[in-house]
N, C-alpha and C positions, 0 to 999 in steps of 0.2 A: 609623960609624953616627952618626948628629945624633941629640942629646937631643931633640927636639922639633921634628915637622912640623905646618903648618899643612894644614887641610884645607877648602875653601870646596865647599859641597855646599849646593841647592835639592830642596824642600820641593815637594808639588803646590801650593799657595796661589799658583806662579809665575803661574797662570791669569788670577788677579785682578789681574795687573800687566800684561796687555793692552793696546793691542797693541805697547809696546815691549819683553817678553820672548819674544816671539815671534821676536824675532831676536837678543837678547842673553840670559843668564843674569841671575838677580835680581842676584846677584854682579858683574856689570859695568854695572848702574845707576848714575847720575851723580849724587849730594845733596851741596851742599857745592862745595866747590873738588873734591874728588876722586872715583873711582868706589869703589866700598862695597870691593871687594876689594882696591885700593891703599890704604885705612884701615886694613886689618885688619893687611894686610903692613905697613906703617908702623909699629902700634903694637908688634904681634909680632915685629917685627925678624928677619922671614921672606925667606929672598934667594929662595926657590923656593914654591910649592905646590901641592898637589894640587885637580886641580879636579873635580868627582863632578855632571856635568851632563847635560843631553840626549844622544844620542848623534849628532844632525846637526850641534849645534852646535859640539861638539870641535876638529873640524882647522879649525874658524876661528878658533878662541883658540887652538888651537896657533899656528898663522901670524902673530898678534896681539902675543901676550906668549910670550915666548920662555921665563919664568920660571915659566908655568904646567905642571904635568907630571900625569903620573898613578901616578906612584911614586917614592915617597923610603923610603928604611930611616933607620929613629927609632925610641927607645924609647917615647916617644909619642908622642899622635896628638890635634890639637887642633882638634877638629871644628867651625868656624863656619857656622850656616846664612846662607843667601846676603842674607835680608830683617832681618838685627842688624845695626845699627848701633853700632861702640861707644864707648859712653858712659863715663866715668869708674865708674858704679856696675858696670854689665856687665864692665868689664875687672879690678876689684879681686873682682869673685864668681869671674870664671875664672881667674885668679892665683892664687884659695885653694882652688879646687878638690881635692877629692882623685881620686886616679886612679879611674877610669871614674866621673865623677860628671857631673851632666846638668846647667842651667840651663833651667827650663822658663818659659816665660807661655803660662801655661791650661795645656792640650792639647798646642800646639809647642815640639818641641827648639830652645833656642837655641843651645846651643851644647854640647859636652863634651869632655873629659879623657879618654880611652879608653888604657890600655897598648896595647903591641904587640901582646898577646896575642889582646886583646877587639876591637884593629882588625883580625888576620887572622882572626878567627871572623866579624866583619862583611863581610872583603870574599869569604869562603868562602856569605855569604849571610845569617848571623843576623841579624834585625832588630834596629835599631839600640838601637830601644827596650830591648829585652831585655837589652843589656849593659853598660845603667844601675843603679851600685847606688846610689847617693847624688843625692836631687832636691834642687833649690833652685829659687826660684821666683820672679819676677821681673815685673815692668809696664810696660807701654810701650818693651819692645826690640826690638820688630818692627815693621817697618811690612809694610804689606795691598795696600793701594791707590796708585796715581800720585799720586792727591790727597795721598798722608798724606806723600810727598817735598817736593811742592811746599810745605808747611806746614810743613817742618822745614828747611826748607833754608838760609834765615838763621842759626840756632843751629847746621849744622853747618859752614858759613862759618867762624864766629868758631872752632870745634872744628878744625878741617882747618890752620888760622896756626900750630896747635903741631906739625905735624909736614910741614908744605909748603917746601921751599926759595923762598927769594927771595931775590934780589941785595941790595936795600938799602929801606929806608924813604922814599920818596919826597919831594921837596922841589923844586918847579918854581922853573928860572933864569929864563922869561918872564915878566913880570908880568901880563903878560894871562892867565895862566893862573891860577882863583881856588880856591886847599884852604881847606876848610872840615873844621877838625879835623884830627888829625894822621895819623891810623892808613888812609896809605896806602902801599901794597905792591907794588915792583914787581922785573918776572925781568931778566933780559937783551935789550940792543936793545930796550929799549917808547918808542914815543914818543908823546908828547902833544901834539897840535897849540896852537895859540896860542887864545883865548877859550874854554875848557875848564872847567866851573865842576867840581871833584871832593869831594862833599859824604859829608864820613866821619863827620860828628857822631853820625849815628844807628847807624853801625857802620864795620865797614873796607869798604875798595875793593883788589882785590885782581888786578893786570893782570902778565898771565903772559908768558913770553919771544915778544917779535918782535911784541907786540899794538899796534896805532894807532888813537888816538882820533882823528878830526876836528876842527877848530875847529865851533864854536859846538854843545857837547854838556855836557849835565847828565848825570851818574853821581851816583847817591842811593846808598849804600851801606845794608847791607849788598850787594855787589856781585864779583862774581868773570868776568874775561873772561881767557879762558885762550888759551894758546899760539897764536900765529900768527893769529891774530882780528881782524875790521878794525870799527870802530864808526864810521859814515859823518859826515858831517855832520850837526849839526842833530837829534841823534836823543837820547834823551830815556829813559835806561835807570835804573827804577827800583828800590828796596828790592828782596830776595830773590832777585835774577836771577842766575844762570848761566847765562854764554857761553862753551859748549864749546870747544873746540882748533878751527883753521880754520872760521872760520864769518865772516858777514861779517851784518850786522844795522843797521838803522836804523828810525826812525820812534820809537813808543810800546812800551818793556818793562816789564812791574813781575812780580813773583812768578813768572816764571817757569823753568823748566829746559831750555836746547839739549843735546842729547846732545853737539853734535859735527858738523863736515862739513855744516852748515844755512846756512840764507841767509832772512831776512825782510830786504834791503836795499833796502826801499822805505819808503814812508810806510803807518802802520796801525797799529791797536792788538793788541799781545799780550797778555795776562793773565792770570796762576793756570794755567800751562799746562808743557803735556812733551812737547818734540819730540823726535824721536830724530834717527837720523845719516841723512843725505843727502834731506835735507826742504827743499822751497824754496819759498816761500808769496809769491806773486806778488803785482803792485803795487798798495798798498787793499785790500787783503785784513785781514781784524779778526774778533776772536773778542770773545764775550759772556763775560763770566764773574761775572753778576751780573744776578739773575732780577731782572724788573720789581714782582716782590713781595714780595722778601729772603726769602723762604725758601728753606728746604737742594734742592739741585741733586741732582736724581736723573740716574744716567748708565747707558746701557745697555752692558753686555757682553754678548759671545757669551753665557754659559751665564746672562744673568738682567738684570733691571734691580736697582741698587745705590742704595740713599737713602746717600749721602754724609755727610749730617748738618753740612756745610758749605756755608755762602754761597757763599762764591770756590768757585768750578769753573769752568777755562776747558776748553781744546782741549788732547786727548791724541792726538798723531799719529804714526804708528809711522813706521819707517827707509822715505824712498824715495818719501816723500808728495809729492805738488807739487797746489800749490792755484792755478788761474787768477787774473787779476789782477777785483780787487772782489770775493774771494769771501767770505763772509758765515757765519760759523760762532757758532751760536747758544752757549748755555751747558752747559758739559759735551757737548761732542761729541765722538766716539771716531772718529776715522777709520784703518782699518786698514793693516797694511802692505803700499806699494807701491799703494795707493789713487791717482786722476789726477782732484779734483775741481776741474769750470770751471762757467760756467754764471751767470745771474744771480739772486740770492734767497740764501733759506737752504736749504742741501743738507739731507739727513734727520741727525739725531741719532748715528744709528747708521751708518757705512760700512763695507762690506765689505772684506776684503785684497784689492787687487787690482781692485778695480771702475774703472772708467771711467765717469767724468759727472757728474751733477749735479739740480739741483732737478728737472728734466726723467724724472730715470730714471737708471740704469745696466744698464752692459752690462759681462760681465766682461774685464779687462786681457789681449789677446794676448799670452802668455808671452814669445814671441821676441822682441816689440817690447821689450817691458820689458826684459827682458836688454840688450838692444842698446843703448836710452836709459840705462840704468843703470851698464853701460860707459864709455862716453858721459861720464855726470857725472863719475865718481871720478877719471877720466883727466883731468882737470881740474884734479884736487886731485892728481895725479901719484899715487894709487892706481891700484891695478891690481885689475880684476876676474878674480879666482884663481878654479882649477876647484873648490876648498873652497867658496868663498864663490857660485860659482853652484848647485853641488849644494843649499846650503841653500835656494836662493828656487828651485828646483823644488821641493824637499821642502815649504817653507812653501807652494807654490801646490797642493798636494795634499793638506797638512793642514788650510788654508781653506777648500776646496771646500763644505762645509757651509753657510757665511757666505753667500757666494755664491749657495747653493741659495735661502735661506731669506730674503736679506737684495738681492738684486736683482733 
């Protein structure tokens, strides 16, 4: 029996993290160099965990992370919600935790200490609440919204260097290649084309195994381009960005998040924005993320519209998105998963999962096409489309149907 299992478990709040929990757990969101439940494992020195999530979503993170399970025997049980990020204060409060004792901000469990005992009464049914005897109380350990990653994501950049492997500290043999400051970071096989400005003064630059920048590219740090990632020519990736694993990207980036398996390899501006995996936003294509009258960006979700309370709000597009080439995405626009917007102007604010079209209209996406397209892409990236992984995008094209009703 192991002293101590970790337990990664979402919260209903997953709602407001639309539309990329729709296909992922809060728990496998991307802030920083890493996704929120490789932080957790990191810091907890966790080689397995327990994952307590939807139940379509499961056999795809089974298939995913081989580390993720749904039972370990432990004398405890150390329950992280899937939207905590942790922080140095958050891990020295669960560290002194006593057994079954909670970490709250407001209302939400962030996190607790549960015996064995109080975990098998929980997973017999007790609410969790109920088998907190010790609160402690805490601020600003959760994030809510897409926005509030995008806005953290620099500070957990610099958090993610203390427990990310890297080969060695970078030092270019071409001289055409120009560092500005020292604090850059690189994996295995990266290579950096020649006229390469890599500007770390303002923070690190952080480029992960098998990644290729192009000649004539500025990298502003803070900056993370992760595994297998190609940064084209000529393209222009600013403060705050993360570029997930296999992705290939050019043009204008600042403050934004790639989940993963994306492609903006054209010319355009990105900005204050969160794509998920297998999104590819065709050539000219540019999002707004900054009203013409600097006030906060209100963004619609399915269950309401959201005042943000922030300037910067770009484009939040879930897994599977593909945007025609010039397409025009105003500030804070939400486009659903598996959404096909073309078309000339700006589309509506709001897209449905799965719609097809544009300023003109939509109509909803032929399931089978989309499968087949979808196929299609990942085979590309030498993924395979698994019968797990189709069962969810029926599931999600049955749980959107609402969107659709309402929203095309």
């Amino acid at each position: 029996m192991k002293e101590q299992a970790l337990v990664l478990w979402e919260d209903r709040e997953w709602v407001n993290l639309y539309p990329l929990t729709l296909s992922h757990p809060t728990f496998e969101l991307r802030v920083g160099i890493l996704r929120v439940m490789e932080k957790w494992r990191a810091y907890l020195e966790a080689e397995e965990a327990i994952a307590l999530t939807r139940d379509y979503l499961w056999p795809v993170l089974q298939e995913r992370y081989p580390w993720l399970t749904d039972q370990v025997m432990a004398a405890e049980y150390w329950l992280v919600n899937g939207r905590a990020l942790p922080d140095p204060v958050l891990l020295d409060t669960l560290w002194n935790l006593p057994p079954n004792g909670g970490v709250f901000e407001g209302e939400h469990l962030v996190a607790a200490r549960l015996k064995r005992s109080a975990w098998l009464q929980f997973r017999r049914g007790t609410p969790l609440l109920e088998l907190v005897e010790h609160r402690v109380t805490l601020k600003g350990v959760l994030f809510t919204y897409l926005w509030d990653l995008i806005h953290r994501n620099a500070q957990e950049m610099e958090r993610d260097l203390s427990i990310v492997p890297y080969a060695e500290q970078y030092q270019p043999l071409d001289p055409t290649i120009k560092l500005l400051g020292g604090r850059v970071y690189v994996g295995h096989d990266v290579l950096v084309d020649p006229y390469v400005v890599l500007d770390a003064r303002e923070g690190p630059i952080f480029l992960g195994n098998g990644v290729r920048v192009r000649p004539f590219t500025y990298l502003q740090g803070p900056v993370a381009v992760l595994q297998g990632s190609l940064v084209k020519a000529g393209s222009r990736i600013g403060e705050g960005t993360t570029i997930g694993p296999v992705c290939k990207v050019a043009g204008e980036i600042e403050a934004s998040i790639l989940q993963g398996y994306s492609n903006k390899q054209h010319e355009g501006f990105l900005g204050h924005s969160y794509l998920g995996e297998w999104v590819n936003l065709g050539a000219g294509t540019n999002n707004s993320d900054l009203k013409n009258n600097y006030r906060p960006v209100r963004v619609q979700l399915p269950h309401g519209t959201v005042d943000t309370g922030q300037v910067f709000v770009g484009l939040m597009a879930g897994d599977h998105v593909k945007a025609g080439i010039d397409t025009m995405f105003n500030t804070g626009t939400v486009v659903g998963f598996g959404a096909n917007v073309f078309d000339a102007g700006f589309p509506p604010k709001f897209i449905p999962s799965f719609a097809w079209g544009g300023k003109q209209g939509f109509v909803p996406y032929d399931l089978a096409r989309f499968v087949a397209t979808a196929r299609r892409v990942m085979a590309r990236r030498e993924v395979e489309l698994t019968a797990a992984y189709q069962n969810m995008i029926h599931t999600l094209y049955e749980l959107t149907q609402p969107e659709r009703r309402s929203g095309v």
